[in-house]
C-alpha positions in Angstrom: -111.9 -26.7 74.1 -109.5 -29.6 75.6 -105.9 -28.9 75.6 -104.9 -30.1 72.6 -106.9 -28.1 70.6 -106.1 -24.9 72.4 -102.5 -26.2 72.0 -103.1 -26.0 68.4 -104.8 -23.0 68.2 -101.6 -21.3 69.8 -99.4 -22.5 67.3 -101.9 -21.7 64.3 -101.3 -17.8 66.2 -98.0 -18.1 66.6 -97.7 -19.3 62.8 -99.4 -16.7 61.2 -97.3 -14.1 63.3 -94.3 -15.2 62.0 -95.3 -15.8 58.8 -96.9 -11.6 58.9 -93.2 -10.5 60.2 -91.4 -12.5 57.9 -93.2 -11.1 55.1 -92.7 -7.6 56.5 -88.9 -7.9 56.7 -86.3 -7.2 59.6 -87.6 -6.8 63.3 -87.9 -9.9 63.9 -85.3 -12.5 66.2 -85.5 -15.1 68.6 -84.0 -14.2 72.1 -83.6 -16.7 75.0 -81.7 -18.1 78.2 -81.5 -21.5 79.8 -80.8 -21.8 83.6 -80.0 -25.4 85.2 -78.6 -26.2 88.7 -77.6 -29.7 90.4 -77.2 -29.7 93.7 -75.5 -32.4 95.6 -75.5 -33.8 99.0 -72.9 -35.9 99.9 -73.8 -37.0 103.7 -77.3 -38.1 102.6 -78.3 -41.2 101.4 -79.1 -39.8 98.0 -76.7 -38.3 96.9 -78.1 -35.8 93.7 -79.8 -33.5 96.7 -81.2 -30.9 94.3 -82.3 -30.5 90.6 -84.3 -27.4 88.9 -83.7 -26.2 85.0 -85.7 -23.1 83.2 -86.0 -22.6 79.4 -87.0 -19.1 78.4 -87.7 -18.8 74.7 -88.8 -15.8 73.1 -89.7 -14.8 69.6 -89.7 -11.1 68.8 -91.8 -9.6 66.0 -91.5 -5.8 65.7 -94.1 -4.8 68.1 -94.7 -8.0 69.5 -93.2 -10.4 71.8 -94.0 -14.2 72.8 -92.5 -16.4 74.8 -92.5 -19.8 76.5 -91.3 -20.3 79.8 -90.9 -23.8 81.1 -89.3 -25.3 84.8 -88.4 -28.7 85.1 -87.5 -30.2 88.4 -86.6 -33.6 89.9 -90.1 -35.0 89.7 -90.2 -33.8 85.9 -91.8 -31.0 84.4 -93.5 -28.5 86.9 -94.7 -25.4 84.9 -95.3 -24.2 81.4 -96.0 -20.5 80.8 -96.4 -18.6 77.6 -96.3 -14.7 77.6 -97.5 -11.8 75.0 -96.5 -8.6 75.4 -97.5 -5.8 72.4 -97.3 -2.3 72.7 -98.1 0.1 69.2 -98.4 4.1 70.4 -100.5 4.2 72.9 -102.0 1.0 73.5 -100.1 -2.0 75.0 -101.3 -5.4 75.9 -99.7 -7.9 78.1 -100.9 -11.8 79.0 -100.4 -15.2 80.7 -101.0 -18.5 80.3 -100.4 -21.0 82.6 -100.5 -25.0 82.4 -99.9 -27.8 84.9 -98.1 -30.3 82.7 -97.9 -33.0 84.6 -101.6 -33.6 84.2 -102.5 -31.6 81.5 -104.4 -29.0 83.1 -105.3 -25.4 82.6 -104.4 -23.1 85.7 -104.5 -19.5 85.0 -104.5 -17.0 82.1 -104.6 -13.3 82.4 -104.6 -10.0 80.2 -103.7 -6.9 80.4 -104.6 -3.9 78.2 -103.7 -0.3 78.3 -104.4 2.7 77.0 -101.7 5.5 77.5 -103.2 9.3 76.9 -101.7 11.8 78.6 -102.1 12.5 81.4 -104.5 9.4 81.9 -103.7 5.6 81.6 -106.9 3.4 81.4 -106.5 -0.2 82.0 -108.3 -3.4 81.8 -107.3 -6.7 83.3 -109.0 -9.5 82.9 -108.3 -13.4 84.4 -109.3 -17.1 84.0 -108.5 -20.0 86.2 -109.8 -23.6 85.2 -112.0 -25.6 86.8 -110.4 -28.1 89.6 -111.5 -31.3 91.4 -113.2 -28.6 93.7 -113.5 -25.6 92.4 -115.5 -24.7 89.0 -114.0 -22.7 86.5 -113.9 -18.7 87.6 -113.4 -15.5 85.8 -113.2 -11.7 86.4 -112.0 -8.3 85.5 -110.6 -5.1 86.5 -111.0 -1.0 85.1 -108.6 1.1 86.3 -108.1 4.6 85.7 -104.8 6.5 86.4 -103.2 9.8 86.4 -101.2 12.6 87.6 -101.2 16.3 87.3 -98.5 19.2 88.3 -95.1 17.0 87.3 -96.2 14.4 89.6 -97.6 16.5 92.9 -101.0 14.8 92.6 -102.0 11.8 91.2 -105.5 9.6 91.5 -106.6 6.0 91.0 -109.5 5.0 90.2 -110.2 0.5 90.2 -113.4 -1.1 89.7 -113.9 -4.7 90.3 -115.8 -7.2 88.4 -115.4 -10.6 90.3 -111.8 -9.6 90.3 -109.1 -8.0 91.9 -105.3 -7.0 92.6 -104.2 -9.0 95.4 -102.5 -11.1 93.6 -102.9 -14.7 93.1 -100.6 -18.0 93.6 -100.5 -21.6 92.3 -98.4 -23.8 94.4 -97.1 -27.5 93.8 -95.1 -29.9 95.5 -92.0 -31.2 94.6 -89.3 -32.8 96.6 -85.9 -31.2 97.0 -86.6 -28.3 95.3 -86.1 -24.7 96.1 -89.7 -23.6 97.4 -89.3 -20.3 94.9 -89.1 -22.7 92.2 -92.5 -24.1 93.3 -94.8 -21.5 93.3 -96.1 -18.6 90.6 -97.4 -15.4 91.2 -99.9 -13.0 89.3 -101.5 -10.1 89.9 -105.4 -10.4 88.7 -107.4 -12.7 91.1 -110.4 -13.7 89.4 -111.5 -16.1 92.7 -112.6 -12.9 95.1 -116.4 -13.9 93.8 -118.2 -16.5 91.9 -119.2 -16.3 88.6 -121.1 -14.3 86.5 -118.6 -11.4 87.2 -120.8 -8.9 88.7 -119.3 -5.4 90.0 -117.8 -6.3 93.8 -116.1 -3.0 94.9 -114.5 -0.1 93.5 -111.5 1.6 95.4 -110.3 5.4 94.6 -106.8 6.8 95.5 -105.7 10.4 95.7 -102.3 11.3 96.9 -100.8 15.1 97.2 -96.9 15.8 97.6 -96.5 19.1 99.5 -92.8 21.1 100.3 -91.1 18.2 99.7 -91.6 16.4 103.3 -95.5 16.2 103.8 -97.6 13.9 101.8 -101.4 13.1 102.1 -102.9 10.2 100.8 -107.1 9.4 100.6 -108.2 5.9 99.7 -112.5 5.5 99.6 -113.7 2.4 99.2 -116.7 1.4 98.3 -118.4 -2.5 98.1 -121.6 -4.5 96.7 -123.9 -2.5 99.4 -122.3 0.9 99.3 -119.8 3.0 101.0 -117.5 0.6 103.7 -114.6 3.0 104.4 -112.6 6.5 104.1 -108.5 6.3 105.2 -107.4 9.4 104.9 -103.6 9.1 105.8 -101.1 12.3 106.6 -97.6 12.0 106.6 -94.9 14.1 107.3 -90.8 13.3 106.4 -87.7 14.4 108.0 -89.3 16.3 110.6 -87.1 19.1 112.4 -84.7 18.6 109.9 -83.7 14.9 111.0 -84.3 11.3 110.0 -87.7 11.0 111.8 -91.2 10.4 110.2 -94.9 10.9 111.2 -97.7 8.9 110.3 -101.4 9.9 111.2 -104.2 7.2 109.7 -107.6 8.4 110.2 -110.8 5.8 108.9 -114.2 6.3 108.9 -116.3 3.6 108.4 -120.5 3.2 108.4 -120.3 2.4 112.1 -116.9 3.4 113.8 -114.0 6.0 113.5 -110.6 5.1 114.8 -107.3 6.7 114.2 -103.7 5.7 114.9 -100.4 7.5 115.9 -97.4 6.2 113.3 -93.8 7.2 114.1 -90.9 5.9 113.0 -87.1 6.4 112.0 -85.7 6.5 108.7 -83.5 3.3 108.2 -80.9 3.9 105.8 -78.1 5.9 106.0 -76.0 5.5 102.7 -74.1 2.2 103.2 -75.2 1.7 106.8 -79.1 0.4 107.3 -80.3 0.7 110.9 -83.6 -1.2 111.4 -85.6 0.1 114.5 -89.0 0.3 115.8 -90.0 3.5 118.1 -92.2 1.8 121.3 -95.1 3.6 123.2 -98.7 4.0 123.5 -101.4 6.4 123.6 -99.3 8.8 121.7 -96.3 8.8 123.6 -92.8 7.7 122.5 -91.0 6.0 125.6 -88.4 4.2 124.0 -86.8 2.5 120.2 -85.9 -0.9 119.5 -83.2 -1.4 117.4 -83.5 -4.9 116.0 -81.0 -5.2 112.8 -77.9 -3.7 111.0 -76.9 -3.9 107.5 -73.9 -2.8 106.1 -72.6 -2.4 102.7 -69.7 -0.9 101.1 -67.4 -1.6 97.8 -63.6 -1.9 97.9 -61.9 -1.6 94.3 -63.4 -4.6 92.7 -64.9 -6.0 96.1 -68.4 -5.9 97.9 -68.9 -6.6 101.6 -72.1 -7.2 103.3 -72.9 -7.5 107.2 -76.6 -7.7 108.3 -77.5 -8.8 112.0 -80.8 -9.9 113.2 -80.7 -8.3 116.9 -83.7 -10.3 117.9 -84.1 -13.7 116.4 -87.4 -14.8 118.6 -89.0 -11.7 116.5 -87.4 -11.1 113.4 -85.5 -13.1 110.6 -83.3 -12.3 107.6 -85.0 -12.9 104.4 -82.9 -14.4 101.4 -81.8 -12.1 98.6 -84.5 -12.6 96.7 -86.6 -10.9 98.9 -84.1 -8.0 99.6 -82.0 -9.2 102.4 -83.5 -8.1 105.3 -84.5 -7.9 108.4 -88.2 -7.9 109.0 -90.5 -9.4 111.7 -91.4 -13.0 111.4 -95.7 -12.2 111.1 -94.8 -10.1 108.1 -92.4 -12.8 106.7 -94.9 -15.4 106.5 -98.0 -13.6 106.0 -95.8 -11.8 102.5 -94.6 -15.6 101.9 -90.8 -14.2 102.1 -88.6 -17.1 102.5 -86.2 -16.6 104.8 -82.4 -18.1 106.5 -83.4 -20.3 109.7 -84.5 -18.2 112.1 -81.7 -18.8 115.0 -79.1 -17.2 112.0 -78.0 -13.7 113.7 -75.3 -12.1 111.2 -75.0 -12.8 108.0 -71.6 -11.9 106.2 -71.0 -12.3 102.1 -67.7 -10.8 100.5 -68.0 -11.2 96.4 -64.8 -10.6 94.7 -64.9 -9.7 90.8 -61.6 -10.4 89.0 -61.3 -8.5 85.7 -62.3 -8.1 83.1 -65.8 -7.4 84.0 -68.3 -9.7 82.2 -65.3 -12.2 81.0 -63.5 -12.9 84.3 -64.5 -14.4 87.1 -65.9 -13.9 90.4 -65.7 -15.3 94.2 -68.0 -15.0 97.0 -68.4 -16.5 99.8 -71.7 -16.2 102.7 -70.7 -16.8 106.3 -73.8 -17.8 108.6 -73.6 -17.3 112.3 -76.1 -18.6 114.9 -77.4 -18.4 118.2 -77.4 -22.3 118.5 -74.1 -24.0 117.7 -71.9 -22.6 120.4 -68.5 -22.9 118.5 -65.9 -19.8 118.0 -68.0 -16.7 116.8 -70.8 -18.5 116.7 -70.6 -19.9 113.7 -73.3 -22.2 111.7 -72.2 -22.5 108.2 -70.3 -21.0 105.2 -70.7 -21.3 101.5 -68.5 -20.5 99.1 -68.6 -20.1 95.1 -67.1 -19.2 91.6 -68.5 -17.7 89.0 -67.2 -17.9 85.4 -68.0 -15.9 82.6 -67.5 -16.1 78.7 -68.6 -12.8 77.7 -72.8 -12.2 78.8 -73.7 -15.6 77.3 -72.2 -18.2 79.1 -72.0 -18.6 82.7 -71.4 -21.0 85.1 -71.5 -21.7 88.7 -70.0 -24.3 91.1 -70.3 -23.5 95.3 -69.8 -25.8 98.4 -71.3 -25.9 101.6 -69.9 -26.5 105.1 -71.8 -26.4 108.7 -71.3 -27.8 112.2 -71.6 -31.7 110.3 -69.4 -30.7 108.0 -69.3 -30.8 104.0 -72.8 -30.9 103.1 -73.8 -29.5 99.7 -72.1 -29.0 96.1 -74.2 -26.9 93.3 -73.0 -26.8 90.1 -75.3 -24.5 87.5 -75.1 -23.1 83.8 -76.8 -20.0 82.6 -76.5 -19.4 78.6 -78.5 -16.3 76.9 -79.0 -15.6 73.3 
């Protein structure tokens, strides 16, 4: 089937779904939001630095919900995704599809159904990815079994793989001067672990026990084409002697070898203080900790302040809200694909201020960058600073500039409606 006719075929779907809630009565509405950001540079050459829009439109029919998502950047339109999510007692169902629109292509679509009988959730996923200039088309799917027992104090896992698995998968394009969130989408089924047919490739059980509140055990066997490959049986114990201080112990048995490793570590947070450290040693001896950030966070009356500091920047970076706004090594950073401020940016400190009334007024923030490179007072590299109005929880818009050591470099202006 080309595109155009599963194009069609969608909206002959869609059609009759309407047409069956309409016919049923009430239940049924259309929800949405549209995002769009400019960004402009006014030192470079072209001027109009930055350009990304989302339209999220969603149609909701009793126990069903579709939607279309689509992104638009500078170079035109960069994704189009349409989502299904059903859920009628006990069984649920969730999918993707994904298109390239630019050339008309088929990327990805994936399923997801459930079955929800207490105390056991079985699961099937299932994915497709088109064919590519050089890579054939590729399917797979996933059974997993779930459940727990005793409120919670054990649970198991059970996930069998078909040409298929969990990992995760990502489609990346290029664009230029766009955010590089913008360009990418993740998913969770990966149908390209094995080529087709989709033949059983592995099958990985969990069991995890929760004992006295501070020790907790957790078994993972997995199993591949041939047989057994490995046991991890790992043992961990919480706030031992009564202060912030863990103990891991990872034991794996494999065919061949046996190894086991020696995990200790310090809990981080502290209520509105975060203390990032690493305890050093070897062969089971602690001779030392490394403390390599601070965050800190605390609310005054209608204002938020936030301090993090990267204590080692050949090491470690601060990753961007979106991934949390921390500090984590560098290895992990790219190997999770966590984007991440320029790695010679030490402290990072953000006051938002929210002027009544909540949801109607308006808010001001501002992000101050300091780094270990530009020599001036404090340090300091850059600061941006924004509003934020708001009419009500539909409309709001944005508008924040940016200075740095060349001075005024950036202006974004952005509009978020939902209905």
């Amino acid at each position: 089937m080309n595109i155009r006719g599963l194009l069609i075929a969608i909206g002959l779907v869609l059609g009759a779904f309407i047409v069956a809630a309409g016919s049923n009565g009430g239940g049924e509405y259309i929800t949405g939001s549209w995002f769009a950001e400019i960004g402009i540079s006014p030192q470079q050459t072209r001027p109009f630095d930055s350009f990304q829009s989302t339209l999220d439109v969603g149609l909701h029919l009793d126990f069903l919900e579709i939607s279309s998502i689509s992104d638009f950047i500078f170079d035109g339109w960069l994704w189009q995704e349409f989502d299904l999510d059903a859920a009628l007692g006990p069984v649920s169902f969730s999918g993707q599809l994904l298109f390239e629109p630019q050339s008309g292509a088929f990327l990805y679509a994936q399923g997801k159904a459930a079955l929800f009988i207490p105390p056991l959730t079985v699961s099937l996923y299932g994915a497709f990815v088109g064919a590519t200039q050089t890579e054939p088309v590729n399917y797979g799917y996933v059974v997993d079994l779930s459940g727990e027992i005793i409120g919670g104090l054990f649970t198991f896992e059970s996930t069998t793989y078909f040409g298929a698995d969990l990992s995760g998968i990502t489609f990346t394009a290029t664009g230029a001067y766009t955010d590089p969130a913008v360009l990418s989408k993740t998913y969770k089924t990966d149908p390209t672990i094995e080529p087709i047919p989709a033949y059983f490739c592995g099958e990985e059980m969990t069991f995890t026990a929760n004992a006295f509140g501070c020790v907790e055990l957790t078994s993972t066997t997995t199993f591949g084409k041939t047989g057994f490959e490995s046991e991890e049986i790992e043992l961990s114990f919480l706030h031992l002697f009564g202060i912030p201080f863990n103990l891991v112990l990872d034991f794996t048995y494999t065919l061949q070898t046996k190894s086991y490793t020696f995990s200790p570590s310090l809990e981080t947070d502290y209520g509105c203080l975060s203390v990032y450290t690493n305890l050093l040693g070897s062969g089971g001896t602690i001779t030392g900790i490394e403390i390599y950030g601070i965050k800190f966070s605390a609310n005054i009356g209608g204002a938020s302040l936030t301090s993090i500091s990267n204590l080692n920047t050949s090491d470690y970076v601060i990753t961007i809200p979106a991934f949390g706004l921390v500090v984590e090594p560098l290895s992990d950073a790219i190997s999770e694909g966590h984007i991440y401020y320029p790695q010679d940016y030490w402290e990072i400190v953000s006051l938002t201020v929210d002027v009544p009334p909540l949801g109607s007024g308006f808010s001001f923030s501002v992000d101050t960058f300091f780094s270990t490179s530009t020599g001036l007072l404090f340090d300091w590299g850059q600061s941006t600073m924004g509003v934020t109005l708001a009419f009500g929880s539909s409309i709001r818009m944005s508008s924040s500039i940016t200075v740095d050591t060349t001075g005024f470099t950036a202006w974004k202006l952005s509009i978020r409606l939902n209905w």
